[in-house]
N, CA, C and O atoms as CSV, one atom per row, in Angstrom:
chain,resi,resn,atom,element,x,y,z
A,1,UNK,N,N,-211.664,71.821,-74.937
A,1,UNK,CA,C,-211.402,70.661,-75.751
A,1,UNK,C,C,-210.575,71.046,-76.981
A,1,UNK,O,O,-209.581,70.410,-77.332
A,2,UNK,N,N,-211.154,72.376,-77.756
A,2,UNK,CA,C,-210.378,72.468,-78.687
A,2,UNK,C,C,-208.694,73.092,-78.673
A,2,UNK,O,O,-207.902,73.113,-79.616
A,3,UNK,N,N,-208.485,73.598,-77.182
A,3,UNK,CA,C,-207.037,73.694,-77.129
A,3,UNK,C,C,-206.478,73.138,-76.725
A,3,UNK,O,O,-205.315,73.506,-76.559
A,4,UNK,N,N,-207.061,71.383,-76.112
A,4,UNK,CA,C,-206.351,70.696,-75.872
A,4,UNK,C,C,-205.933,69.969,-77.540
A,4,UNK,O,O,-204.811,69.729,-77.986
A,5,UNK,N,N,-207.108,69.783,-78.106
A,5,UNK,CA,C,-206.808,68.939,-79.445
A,5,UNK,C,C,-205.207,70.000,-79.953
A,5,UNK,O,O,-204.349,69.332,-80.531
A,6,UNK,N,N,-204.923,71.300,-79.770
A,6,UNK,CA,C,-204.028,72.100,-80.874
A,6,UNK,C,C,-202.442,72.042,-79.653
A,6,UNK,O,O,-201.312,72.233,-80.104
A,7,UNK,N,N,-202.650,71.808,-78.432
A,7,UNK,CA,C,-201.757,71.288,-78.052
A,7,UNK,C,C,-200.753,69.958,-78.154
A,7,UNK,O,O,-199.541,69.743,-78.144
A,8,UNK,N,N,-202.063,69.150,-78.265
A,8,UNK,CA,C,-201.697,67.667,-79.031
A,8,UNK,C,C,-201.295,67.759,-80.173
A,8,UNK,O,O,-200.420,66.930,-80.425
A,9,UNK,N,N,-201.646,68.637,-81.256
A,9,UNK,CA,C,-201.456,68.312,-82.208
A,9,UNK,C,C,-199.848,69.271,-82.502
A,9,UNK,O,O,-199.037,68.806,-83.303
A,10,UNK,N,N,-199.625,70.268,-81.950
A,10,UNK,CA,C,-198.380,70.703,-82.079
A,10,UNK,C,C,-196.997,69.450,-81.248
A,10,UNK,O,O,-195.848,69.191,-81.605
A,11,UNK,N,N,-197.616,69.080,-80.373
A,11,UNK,CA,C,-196.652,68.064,-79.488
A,11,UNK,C,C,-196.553,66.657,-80.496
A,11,UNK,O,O,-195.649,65.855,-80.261
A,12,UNK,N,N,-197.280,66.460,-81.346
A,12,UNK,CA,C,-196.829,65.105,-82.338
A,12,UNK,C,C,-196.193,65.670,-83.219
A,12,UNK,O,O,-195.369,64.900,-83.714
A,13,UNK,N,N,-196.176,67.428,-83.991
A,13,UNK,CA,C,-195.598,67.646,-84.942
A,13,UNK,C,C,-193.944,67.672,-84.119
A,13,UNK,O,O,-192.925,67.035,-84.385
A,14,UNK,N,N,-194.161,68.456,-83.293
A,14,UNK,CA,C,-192.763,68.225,-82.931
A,14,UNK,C,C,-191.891,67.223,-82.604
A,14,UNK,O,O,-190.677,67.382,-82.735
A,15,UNK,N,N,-192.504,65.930,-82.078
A,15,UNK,CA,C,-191.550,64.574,-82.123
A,15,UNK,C,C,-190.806,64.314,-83.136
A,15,UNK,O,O,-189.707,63.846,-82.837
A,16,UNK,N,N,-190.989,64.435,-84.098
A,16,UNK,CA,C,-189.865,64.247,-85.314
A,16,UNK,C,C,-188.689,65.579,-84.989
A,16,UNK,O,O,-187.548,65.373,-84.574
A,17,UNK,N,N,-189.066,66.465,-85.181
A,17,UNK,CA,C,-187.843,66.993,-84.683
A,17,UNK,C,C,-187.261,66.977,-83.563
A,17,UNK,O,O,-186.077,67.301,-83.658
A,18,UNK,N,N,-187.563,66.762,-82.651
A,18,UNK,CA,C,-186.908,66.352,-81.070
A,18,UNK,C,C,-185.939,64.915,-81.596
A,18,UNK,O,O,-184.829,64.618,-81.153
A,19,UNK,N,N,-186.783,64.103,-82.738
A,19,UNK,CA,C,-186.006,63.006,-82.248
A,19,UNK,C,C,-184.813,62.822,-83.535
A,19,UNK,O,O,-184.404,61.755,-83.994
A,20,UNK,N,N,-184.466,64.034,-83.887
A,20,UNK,CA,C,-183.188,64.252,-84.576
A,20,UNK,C,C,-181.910,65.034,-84.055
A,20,UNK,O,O,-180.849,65.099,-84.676
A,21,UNK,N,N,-182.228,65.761,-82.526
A,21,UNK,CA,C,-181.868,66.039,-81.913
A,21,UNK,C,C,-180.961,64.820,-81.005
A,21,UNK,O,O,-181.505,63.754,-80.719
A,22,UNK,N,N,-179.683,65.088,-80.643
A,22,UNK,CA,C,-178.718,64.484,-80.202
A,22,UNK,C,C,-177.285,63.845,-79.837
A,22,UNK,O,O,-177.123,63.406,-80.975
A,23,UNK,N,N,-176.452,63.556,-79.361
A,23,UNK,CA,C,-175.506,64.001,-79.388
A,23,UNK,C,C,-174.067,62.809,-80.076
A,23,UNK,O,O,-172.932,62.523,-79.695
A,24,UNK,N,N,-174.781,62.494,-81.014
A,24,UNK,CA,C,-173.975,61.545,-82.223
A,24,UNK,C,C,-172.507,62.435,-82.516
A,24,UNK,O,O,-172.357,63.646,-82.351
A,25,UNK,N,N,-171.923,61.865,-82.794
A,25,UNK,CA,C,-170.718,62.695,-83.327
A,25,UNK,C,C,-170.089,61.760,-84.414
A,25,UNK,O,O,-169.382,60.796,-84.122
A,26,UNK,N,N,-170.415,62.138,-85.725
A,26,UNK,CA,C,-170.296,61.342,-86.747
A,26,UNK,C,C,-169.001,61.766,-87.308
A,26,UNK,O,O,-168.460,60.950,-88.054
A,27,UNK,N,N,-168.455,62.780,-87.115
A,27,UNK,CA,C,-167.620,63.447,-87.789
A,27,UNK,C,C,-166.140,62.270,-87.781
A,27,UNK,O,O,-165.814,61.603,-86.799
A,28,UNK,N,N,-165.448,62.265,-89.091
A,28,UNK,CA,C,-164.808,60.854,-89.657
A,28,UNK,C,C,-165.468,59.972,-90.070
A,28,UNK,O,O,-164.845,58.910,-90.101
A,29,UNK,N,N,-166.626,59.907,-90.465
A,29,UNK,CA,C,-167.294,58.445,-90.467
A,29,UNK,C,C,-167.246,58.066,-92.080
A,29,UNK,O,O,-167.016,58.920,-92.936
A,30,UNK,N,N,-167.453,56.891,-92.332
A,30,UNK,CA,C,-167.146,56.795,-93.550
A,30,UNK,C,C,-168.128,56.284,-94.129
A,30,UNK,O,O,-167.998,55.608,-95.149
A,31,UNK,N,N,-169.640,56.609,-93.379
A,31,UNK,CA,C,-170.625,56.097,-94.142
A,31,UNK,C,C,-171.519,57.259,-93.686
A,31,UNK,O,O,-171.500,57.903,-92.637
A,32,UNK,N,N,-172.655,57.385,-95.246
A,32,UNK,CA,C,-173.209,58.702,-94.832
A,32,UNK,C,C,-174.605,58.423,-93.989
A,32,UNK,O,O,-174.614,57.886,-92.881
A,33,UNK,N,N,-175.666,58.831,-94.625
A,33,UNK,CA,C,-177.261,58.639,-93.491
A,33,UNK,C,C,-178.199,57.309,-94.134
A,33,UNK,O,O,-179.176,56.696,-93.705
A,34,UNK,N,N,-177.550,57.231,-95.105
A,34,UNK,CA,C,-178.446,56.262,-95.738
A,34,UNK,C,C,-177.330,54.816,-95.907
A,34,UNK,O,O,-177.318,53.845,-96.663
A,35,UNK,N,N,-176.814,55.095,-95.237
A,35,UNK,CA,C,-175.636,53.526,-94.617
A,35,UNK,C,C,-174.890,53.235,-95.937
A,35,UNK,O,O,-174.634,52.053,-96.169
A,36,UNK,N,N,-174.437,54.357,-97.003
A,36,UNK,CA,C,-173.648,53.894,-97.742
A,36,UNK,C,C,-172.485,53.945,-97.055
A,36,UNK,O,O,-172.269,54.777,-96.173
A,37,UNK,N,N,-171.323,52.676,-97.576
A,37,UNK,CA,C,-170.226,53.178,-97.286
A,37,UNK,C,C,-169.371,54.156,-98.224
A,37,UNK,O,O,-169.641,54.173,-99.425
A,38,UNK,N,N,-168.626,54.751,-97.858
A,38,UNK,CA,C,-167.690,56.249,-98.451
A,38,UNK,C,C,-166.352,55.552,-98.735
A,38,UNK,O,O,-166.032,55.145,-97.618
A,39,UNK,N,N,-165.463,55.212,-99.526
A,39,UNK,CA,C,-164.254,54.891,-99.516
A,39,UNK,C,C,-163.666,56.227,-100.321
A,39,UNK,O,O,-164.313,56.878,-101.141
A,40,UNK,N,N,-162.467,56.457,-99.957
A,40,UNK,CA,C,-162.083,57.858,-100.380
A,40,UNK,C,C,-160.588,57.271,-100.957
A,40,UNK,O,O,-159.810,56.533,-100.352
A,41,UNK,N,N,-160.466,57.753,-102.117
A,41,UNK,CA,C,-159.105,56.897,-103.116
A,41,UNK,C,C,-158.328,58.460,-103.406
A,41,UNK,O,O,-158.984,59.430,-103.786
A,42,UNK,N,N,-156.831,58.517,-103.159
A,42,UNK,CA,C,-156.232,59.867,-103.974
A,42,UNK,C,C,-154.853,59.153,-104.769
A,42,UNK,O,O,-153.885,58.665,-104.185
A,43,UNK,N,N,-155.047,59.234,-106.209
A,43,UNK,CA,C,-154.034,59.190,-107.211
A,43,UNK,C,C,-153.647,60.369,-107.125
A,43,UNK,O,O,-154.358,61.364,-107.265
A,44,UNK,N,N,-151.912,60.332,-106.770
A,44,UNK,CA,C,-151.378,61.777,-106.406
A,44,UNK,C,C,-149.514,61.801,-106.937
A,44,UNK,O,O,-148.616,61.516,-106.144
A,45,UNK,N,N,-149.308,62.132,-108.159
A,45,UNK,CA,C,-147.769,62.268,-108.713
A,45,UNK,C,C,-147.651,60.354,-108.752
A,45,UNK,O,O,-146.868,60.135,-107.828
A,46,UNK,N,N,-147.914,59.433,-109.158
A,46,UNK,CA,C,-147.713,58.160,-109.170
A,46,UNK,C,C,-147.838,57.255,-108.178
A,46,UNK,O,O,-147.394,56.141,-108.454
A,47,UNK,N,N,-148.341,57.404,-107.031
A,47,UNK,CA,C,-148.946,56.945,-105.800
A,47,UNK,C,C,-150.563,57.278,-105.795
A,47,UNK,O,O,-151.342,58.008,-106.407
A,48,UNK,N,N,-150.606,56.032,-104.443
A,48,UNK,CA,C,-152.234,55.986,-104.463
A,48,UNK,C,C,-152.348,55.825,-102.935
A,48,UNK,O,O,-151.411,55.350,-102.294
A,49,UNK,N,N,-153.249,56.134,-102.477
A,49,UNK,CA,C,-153.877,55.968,-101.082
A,49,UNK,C,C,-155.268,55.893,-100.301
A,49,UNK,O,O,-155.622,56.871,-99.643
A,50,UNK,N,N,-156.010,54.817,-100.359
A,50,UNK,CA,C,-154.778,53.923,-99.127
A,50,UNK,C,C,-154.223,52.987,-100.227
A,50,UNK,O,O,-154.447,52.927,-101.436
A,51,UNK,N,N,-153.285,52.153,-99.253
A,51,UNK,CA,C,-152.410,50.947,-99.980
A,51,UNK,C,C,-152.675,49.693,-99.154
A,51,UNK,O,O,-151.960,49.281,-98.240
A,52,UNK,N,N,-154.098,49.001,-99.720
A,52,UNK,CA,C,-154.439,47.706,-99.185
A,52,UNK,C,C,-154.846,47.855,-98.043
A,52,UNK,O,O,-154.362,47.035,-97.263
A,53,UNK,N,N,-155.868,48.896,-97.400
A,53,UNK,CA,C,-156.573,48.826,-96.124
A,53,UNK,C,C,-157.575,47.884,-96.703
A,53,UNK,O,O,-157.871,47.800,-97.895
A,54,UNK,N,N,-158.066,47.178,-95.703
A,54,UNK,CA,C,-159.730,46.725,-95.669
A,54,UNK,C,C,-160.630,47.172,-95.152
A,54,UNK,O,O,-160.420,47.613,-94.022
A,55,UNK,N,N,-161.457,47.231,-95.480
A,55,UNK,CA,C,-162.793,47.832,-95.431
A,55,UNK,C,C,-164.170,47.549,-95.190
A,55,UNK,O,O,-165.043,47.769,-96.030
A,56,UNK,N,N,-164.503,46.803,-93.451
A,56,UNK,CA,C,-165.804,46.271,-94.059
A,56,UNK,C,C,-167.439,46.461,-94.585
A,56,UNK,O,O,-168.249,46.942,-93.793
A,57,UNK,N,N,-167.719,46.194,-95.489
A,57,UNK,CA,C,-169.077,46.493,-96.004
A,57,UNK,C,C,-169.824,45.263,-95.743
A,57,UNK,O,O,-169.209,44.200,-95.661
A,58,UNK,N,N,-171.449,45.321,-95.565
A,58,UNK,CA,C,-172.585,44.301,-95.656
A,58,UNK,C,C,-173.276,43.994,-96.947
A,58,UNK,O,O,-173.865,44.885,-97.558
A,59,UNK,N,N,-173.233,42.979,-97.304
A,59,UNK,CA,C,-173.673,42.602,-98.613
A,59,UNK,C,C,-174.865,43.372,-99.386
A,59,UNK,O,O,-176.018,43.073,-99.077
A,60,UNK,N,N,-174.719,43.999,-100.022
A,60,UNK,CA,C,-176.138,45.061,-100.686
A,60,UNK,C,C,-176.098,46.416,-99.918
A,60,UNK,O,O,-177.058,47.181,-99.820
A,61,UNK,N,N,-174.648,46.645,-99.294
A,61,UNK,CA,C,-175.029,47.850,-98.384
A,61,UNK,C,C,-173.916,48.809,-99.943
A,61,UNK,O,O,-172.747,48.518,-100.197
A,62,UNK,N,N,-174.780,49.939,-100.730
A,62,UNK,CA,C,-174.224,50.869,-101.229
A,62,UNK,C,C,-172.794,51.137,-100.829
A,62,UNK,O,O,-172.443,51.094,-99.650
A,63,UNK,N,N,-172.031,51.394,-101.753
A,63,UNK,CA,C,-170.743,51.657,-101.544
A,63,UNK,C,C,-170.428,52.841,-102.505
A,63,UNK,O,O,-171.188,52.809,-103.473
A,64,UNK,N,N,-169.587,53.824,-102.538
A,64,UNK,CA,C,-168.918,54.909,-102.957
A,64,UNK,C,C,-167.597,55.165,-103.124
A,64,UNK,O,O,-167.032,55.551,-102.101
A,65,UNK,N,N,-166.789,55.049,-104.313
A,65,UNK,CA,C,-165.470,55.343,-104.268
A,65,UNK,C,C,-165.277,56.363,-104.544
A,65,UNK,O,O,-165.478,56.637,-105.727
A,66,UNK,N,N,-164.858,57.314,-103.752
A,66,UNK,CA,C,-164.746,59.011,-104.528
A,66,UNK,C,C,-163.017,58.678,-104.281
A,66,UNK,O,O,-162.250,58.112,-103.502
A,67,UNK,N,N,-163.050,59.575,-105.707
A,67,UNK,CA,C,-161.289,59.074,-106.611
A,67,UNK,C,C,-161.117,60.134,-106.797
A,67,UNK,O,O,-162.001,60.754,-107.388
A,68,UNK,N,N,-159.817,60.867,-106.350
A,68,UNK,CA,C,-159.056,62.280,-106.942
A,68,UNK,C,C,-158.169,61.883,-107.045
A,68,UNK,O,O,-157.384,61.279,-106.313
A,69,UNK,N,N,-158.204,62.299,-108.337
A,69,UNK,CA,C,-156.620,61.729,-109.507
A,69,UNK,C,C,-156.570,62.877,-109.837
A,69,UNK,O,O,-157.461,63.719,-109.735
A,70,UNK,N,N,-155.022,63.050,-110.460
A,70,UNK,CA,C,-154.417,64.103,-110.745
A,70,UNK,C,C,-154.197,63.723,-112.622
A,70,UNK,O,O,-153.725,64.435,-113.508
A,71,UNK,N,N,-154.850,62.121,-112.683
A,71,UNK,CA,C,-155.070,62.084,-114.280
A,71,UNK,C,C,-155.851,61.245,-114.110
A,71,UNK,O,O,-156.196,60.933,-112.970
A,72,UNK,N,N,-156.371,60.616,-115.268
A,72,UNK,CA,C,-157.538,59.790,-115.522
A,72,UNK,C,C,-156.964,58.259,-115.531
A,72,UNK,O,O,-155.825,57.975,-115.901
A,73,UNK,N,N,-157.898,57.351,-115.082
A,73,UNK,CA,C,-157.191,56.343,-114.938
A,73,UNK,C,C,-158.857,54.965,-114.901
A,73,UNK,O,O,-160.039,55.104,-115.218
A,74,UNK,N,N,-158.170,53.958,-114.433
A,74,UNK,CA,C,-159.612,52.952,-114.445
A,74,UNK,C,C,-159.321,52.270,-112.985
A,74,UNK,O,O,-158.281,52.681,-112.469
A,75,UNK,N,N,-160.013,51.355,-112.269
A,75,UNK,CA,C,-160.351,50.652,-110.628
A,75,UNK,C,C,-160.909,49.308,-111.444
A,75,UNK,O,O,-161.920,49.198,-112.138
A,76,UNK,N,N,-159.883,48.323,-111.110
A,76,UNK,CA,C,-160.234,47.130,-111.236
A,76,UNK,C,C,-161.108,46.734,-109.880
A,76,UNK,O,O,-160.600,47.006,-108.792
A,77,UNK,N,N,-162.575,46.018,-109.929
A,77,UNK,CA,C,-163.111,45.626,-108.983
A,77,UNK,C,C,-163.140,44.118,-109.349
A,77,UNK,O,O,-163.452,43.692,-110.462
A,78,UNK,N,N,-162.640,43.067,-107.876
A,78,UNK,CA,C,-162.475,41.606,-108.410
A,78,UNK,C,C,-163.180,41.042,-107.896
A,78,UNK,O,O,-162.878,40.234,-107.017
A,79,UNK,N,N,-164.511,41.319,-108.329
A,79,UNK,CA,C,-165.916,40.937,-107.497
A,79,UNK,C,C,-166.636,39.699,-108.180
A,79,UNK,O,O,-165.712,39.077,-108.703
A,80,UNK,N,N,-167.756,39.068,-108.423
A,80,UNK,CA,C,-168.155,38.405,-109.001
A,80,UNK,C,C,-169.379,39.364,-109.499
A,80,UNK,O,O,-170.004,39.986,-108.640
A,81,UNK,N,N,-169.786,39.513,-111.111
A,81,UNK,CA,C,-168.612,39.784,-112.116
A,81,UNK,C,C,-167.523,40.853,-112.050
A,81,UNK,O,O,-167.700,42.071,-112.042
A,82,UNK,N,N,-166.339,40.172,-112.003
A,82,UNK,CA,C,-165.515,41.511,-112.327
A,82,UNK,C,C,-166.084,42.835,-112.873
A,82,UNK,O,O,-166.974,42.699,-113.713
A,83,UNK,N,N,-165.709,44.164,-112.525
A,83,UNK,CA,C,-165.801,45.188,-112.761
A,83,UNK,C,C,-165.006,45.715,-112.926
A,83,UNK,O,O,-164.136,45.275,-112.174
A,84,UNK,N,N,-164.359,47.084,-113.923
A,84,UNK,CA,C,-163.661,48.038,-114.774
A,84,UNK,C,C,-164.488,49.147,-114.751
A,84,UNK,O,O,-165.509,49.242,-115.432
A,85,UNK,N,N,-163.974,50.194,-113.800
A,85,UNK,CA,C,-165.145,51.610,-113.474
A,85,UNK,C,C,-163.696,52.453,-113.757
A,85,UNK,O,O,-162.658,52.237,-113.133
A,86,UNK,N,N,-163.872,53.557,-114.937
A,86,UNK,CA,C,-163.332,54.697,-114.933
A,86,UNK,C,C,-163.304,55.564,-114.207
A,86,UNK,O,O,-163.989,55.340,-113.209
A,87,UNK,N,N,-162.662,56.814,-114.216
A,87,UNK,CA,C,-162.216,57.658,-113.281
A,87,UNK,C,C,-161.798,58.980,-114.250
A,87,UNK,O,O,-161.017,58.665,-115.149
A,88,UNK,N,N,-162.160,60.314,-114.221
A,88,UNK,CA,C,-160.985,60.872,-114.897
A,88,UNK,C,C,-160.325,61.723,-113.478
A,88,UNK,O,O,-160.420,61.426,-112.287
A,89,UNK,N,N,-159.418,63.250,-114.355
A,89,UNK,CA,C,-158.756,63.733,-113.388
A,89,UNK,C,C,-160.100,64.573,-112.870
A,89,UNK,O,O,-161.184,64.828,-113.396
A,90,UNK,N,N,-159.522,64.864,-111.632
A,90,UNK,CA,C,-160.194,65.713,-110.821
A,90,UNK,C,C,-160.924,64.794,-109.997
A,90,UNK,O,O,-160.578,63.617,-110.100
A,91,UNK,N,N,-161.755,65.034,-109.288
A,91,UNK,CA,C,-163.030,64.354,-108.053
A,91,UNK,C,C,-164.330,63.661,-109.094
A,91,UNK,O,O,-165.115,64.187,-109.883
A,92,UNK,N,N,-164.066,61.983,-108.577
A,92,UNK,CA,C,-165.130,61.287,-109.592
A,92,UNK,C,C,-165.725,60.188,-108.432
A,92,UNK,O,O,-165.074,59.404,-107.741
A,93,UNK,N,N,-166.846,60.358,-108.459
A,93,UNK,CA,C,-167.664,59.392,-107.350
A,93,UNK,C,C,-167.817,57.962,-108.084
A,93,UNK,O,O,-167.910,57.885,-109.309
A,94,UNK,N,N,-167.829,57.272,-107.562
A,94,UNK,CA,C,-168.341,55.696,-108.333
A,94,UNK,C,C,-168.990,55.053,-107.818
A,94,UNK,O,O,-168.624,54.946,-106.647
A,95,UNK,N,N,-170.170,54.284,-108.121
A,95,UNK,CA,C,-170.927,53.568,-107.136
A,95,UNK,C,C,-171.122,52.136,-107.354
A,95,UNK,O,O,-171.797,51.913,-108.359
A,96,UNK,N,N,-170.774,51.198,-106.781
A,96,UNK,CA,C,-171.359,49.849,-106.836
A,96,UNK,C,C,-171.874,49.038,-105.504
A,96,UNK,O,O,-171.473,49.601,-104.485
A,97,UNK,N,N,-172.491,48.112,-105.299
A,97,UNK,CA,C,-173.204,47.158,-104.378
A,97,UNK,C,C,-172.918,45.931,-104.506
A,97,UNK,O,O,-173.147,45.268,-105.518
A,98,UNK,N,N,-172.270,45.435,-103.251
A,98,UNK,CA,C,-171.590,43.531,-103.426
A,98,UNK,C,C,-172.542,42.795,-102.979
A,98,UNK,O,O,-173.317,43.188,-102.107
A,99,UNK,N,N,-172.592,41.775,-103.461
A,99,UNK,CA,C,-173.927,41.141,-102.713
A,99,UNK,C,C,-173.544,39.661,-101.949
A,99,UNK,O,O,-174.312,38.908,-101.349
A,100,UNK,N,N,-172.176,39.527,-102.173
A,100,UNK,CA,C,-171.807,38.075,-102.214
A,100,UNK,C,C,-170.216,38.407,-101.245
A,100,UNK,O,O,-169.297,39.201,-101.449
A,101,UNK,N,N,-170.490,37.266,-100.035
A,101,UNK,CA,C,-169.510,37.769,-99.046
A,101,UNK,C,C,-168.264,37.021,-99.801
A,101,UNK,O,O,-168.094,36.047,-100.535
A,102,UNK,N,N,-167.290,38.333,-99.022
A,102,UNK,CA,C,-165.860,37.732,-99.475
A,102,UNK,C,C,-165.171,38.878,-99.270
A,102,UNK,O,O,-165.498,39.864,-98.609
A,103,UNK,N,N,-164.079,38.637,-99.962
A,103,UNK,CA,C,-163.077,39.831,-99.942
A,103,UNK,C,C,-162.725,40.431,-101.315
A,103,UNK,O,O,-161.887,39.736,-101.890
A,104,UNK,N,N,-163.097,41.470,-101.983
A,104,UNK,CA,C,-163.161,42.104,-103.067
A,104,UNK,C,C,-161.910,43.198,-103.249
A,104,UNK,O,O,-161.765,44.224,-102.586
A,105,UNK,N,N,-161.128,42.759,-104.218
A,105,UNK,CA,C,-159.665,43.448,-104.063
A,105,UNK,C,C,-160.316,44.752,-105.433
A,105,UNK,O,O,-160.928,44.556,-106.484
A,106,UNK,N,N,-159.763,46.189,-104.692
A,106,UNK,CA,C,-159.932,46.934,-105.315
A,106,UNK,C,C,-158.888,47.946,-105.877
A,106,UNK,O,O,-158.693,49.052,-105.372
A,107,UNK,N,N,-158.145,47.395,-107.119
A,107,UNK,CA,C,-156.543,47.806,-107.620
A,107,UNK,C,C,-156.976,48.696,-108.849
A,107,UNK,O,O,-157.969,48.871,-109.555
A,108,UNK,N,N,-155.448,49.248,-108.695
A,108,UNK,CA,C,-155.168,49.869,-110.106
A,108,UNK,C,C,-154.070,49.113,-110.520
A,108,UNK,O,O,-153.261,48.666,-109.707
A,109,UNK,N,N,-153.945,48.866,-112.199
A,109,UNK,CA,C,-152.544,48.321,-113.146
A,109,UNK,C,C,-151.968,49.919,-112.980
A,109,UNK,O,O,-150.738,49.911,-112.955
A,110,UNK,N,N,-152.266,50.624,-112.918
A,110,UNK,CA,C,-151.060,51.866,-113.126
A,110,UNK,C,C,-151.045,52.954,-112.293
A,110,UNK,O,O,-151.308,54.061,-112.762
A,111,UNK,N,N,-150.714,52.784,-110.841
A,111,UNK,CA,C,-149.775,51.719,-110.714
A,111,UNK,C,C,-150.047,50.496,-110.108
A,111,UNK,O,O,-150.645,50.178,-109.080
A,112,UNK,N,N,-149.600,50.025,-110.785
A,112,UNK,CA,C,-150.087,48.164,-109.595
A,112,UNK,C,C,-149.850,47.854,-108.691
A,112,UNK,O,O,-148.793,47.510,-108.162
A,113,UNK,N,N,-151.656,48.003,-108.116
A,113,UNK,CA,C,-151.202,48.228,-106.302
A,113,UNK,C,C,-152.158,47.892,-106.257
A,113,UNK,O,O,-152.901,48.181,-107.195
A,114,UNK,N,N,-152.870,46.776,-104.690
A,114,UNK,CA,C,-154.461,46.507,-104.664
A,114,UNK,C,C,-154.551,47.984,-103.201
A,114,UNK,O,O,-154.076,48.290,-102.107
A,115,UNK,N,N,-155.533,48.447,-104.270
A,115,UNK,CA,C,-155.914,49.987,-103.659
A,115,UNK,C,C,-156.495,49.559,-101.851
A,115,UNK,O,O,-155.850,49.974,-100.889
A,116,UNK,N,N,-157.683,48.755,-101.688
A,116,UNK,CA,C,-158.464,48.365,-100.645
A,116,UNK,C,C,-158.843,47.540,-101.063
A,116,UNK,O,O,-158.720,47.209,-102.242
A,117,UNK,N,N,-159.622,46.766,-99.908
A,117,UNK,CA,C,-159.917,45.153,-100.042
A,117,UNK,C,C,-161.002,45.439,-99.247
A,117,UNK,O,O,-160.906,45.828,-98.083
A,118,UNK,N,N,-162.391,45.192,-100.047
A,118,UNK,CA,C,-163.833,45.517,-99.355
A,118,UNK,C,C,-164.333,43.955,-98.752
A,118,UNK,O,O,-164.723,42.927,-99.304
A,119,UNK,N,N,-164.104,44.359,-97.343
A,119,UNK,CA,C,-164.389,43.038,-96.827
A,119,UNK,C,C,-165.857,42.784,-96.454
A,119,UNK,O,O,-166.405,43.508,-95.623
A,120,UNK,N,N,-166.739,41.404,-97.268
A,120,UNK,CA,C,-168.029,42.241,-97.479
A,120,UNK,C,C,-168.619,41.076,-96.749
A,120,UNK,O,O,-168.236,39.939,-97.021
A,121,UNK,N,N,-169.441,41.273,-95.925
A,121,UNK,CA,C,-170.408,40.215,-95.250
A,121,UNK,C,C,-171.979,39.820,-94.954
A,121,UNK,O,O,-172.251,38.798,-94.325
């Protein structure tokens, strides 16, 4: 009895790891484990990229702008309320959450360009 109980009990510890096991292939993905989305922005010699992709996100689903600028700059978000999120040079993460469907234009004035358009539902 008692090596059946230590058999059982090693065979439930191990279900959690068996069931992380598998053959997902996430690699490109633009959202990490906890369903944020990743948007990836590069200010580079007076250009920016991307230039007006869309993007869709779910309303309250975490979002991430990681920004490498080669100077410091600000991300107009035209959300309800508008948002103004800084940036300097080098690699700067930013985080906000939309809650309200639509299409949320995400620009810079310098240079004036709508960066992505978070299409949110």
């Amino acid at each position: 009895m008692r090596r059946t109980a230590t058999v059982l009990t090693v065979l439930l510890c191990a279900i959690p790891l068996l069931a992380g096991c598998g053959d997902d292939d996430t690699r490109g993905s633009t959202s990490s484990g906890d369903d944020t989305k990743t948007v990836e922005i590069t200010f580079s010699d007076g250009s920016v990229t991307p230039n007006g992709e869309r993007v869709e996100v779910k309303a309250g689903q975490p979002v991430e702008l990681v920004v490498k600028a080669d100077e410091p700059g600000e991300l107009h978000i035209h959300s309800t309320p508008e948002d103004e999120l800084e940036y300097g040079a080098g690699t700067t993460t930013l985080k906000l959450t939309l809650d309200q469907p639509g299409v949320v234009d995400v620009e810079s004035h310098d240079p004036k360009v709508v960066i992505v358009q978070l299409e949110v539902s």
